[in-house]
N, C-alpha and C positions, 0 to 999 in steps of 0.2 A: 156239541163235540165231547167225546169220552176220553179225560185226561188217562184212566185207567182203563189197563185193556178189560176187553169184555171177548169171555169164550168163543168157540166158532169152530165149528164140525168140519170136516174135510172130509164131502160126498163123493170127490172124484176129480181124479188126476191124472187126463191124456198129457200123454207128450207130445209134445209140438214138436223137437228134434232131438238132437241126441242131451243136450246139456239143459233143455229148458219146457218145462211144465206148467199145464194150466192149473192152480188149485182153483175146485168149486168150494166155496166156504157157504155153511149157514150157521143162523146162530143157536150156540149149545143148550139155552134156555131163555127162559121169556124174553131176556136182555137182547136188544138189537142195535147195534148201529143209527146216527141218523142215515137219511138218504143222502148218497154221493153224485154229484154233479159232474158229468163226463169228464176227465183231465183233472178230477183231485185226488188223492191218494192215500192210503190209509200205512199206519204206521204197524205189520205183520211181526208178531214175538212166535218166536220159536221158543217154547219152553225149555231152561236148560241151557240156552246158546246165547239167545240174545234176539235181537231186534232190526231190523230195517227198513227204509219208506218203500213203498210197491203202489204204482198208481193201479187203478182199479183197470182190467181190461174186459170186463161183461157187468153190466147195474142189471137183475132181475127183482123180483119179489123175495122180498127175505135173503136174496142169495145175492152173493159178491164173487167174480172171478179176478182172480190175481196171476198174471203169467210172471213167472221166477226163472230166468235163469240163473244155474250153476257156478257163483265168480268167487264164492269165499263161506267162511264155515257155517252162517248165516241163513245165505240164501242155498247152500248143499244140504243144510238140517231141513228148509222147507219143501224142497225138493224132492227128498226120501221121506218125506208123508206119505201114508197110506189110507184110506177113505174110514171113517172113524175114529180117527186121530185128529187133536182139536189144537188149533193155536189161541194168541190172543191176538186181539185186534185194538189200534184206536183210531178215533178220524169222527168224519171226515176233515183234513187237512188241506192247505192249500187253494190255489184259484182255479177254476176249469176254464175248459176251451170258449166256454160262455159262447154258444151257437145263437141262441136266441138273437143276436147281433146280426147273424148274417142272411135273418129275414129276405125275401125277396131276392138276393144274389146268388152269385154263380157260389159254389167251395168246389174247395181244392185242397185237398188232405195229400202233403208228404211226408213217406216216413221212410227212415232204413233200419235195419235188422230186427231187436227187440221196442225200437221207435213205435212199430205196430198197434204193440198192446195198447199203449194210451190212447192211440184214435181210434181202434176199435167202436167203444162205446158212441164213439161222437158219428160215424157211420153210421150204426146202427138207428143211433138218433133221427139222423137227417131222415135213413131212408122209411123208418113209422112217420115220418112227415111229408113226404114227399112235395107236397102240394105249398109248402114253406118256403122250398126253398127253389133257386133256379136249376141249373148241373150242376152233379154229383161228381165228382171227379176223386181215383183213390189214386195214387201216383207210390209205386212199393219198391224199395231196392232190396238189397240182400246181397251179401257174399257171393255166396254158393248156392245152388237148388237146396241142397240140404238145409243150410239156415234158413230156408222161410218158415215163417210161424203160419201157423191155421192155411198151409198150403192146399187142402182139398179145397176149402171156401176160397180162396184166392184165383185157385183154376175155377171155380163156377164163375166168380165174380169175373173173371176177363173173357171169357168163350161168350158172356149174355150180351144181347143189347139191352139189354134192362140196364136202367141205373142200380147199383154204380157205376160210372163207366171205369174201369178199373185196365190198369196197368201194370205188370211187374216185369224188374229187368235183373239180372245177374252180371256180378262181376266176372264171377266165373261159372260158366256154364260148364253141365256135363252134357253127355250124352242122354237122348231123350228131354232136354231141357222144353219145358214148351212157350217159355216167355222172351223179352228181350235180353239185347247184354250191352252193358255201359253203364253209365252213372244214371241215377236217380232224375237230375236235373235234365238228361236229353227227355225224360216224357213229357216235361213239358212244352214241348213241340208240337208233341200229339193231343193234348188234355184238350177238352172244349169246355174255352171260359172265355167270358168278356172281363178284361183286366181292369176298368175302371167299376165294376161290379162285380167284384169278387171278395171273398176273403176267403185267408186262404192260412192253413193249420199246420206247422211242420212240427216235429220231433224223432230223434235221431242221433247219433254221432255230430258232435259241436262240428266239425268242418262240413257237414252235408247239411246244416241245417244253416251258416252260413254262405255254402253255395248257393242254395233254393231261394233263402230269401232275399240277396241281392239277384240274381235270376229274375223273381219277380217283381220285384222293384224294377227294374228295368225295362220289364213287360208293363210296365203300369200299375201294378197293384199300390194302392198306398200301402206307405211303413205300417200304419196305427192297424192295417187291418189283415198284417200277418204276423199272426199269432204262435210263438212258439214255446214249447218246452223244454224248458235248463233242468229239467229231473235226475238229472245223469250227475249234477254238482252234488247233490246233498246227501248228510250221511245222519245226521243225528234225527231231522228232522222236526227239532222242536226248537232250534234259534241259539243254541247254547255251543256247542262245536265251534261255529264259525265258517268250519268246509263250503259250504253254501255262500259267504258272503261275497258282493260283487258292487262297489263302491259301497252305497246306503243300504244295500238292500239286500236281505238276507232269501233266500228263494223258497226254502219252507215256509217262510211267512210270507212272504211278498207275492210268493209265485205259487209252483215251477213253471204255471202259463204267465207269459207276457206278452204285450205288443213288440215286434221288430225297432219300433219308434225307444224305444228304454234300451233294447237289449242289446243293439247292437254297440251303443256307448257304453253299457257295462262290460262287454267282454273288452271290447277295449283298452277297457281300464284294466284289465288283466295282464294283458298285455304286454304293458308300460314296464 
């Protein structure tokens, strides 16, 4: 792990909507990153501005994609990158989704809005493996058509029968919308999983991501083997802030992946 940031190129920068950008990073010299593990994060400097944690949302060779959106002076300085324009990087930080675990069972990946970018990778994961794992299931909310991230790949991904089996639904649809409308939680009505062999990935907005997982608690899923992401808590990301902590446990270090079996008593404890 690089306590110090290490350089990194910015090859290219689609927009995914109007406030939020994929940066491609690689690195500016021999210096690389170690390999990051689906759902940990690296810790993104804007020279000049400052620093934020950004979980990874593509692992390739040499290259990291980091989706940013636009919330504060931070994440708007990474945003107005331009492709030879370098940040610093450090990491990899944090726990990942740890897929290897759900060997042989069904997943069930929920996410809403910018949620996305973390299971990205762990999608991509499953589906170079296919033969690992049972059904693939991506279950996707969103606001508005306009807030979806990586929307062309989301329409291939629901029109296939091909795994993924993929879902998305709007809060608020517009015209031409081509997906569903309602909350996140009614697809899983639709998903194809067997609930006592599943495990199943959420990250999202703290109220969508304790819908989902009492939802599937309910369905059967056990606690220990829904796994979510608290990413959305931290800010400093190296245990020093505090922003992140939730009883014992600080989530830059502890986390931002946990079992639903931890996390549903730590927000609780928030709570209080």
């Amino acid at each position: 792990m690089n306590e110090l940031p290490v350089p990194y190129r910015v090859t290219r920068v689609p927009r995914e909507t109007a406030d939020t950008v994929s940066l491609t990073l690689t690195p500016a010299g021999e210096e690389e990153l170690e390999p990051f593990a689906p759902g940990q994060f690296a810790v993104v400097y804007a020279f000049g501005v400052g620093e934020i944690p950004v979980s990874v949302s593509r692992i390739g060779h040499r290259e990291l994609v980091h989706t940013i959106r636009s919330v504060g002076a931070v994440s708007a300085a990474l945003c107005a990158l331009r492709p030879g324009q370098e940040v610093g990087l450090r990491g990899p930080f944090g726990t990942g989704w740890e897929l290897e675990r759900a060997a042989g069972q069904d997943v069930v990946a929920v996410t809403g809005g910018i949620g996305l970018a973390p299971l990205r990778p762990l999608v991509l994961t499953a589906l170079a493996a296919r033969r690992t794992y049972g059904r693939l299931n991506l279950l996707v909310g969103t606001r508005t058509p306009d807030d979806l991230l990586y929307a062309e790949r989301m329409r291939t991904w629901a029109i296939s029968p091909d795994p993924p089996h993929c879902w998305v639904t709007a809060d608020r649809p517009s015209p031409g919308w081509w997906g569903q409308v309602g909350l996140v939680t009614t697809l899983l009505n639709t998903a194809r999983f067997t609930p006592e062999n599943t495990t199943a990935y959420v990250c999202g907005p703290e109220v969508m991501i304790r819908a989902t997982a009492r939802d599937l608690l309910h369905r059967g899923v056990p606690a220990h083997r829904v796994r979510v992401s608290l990413e959305r808590n931290m800010r400093c990301a190296t245990g020093h802030c505090g922003h992140c902590q939730l009883g014992g446990v600080l989530l830059c270090r502890d986390g931002p992946v946990i079992g639903w079996d931890r996390a549903e008593a730590l927000l609780s404890v928030r709570e209080l």
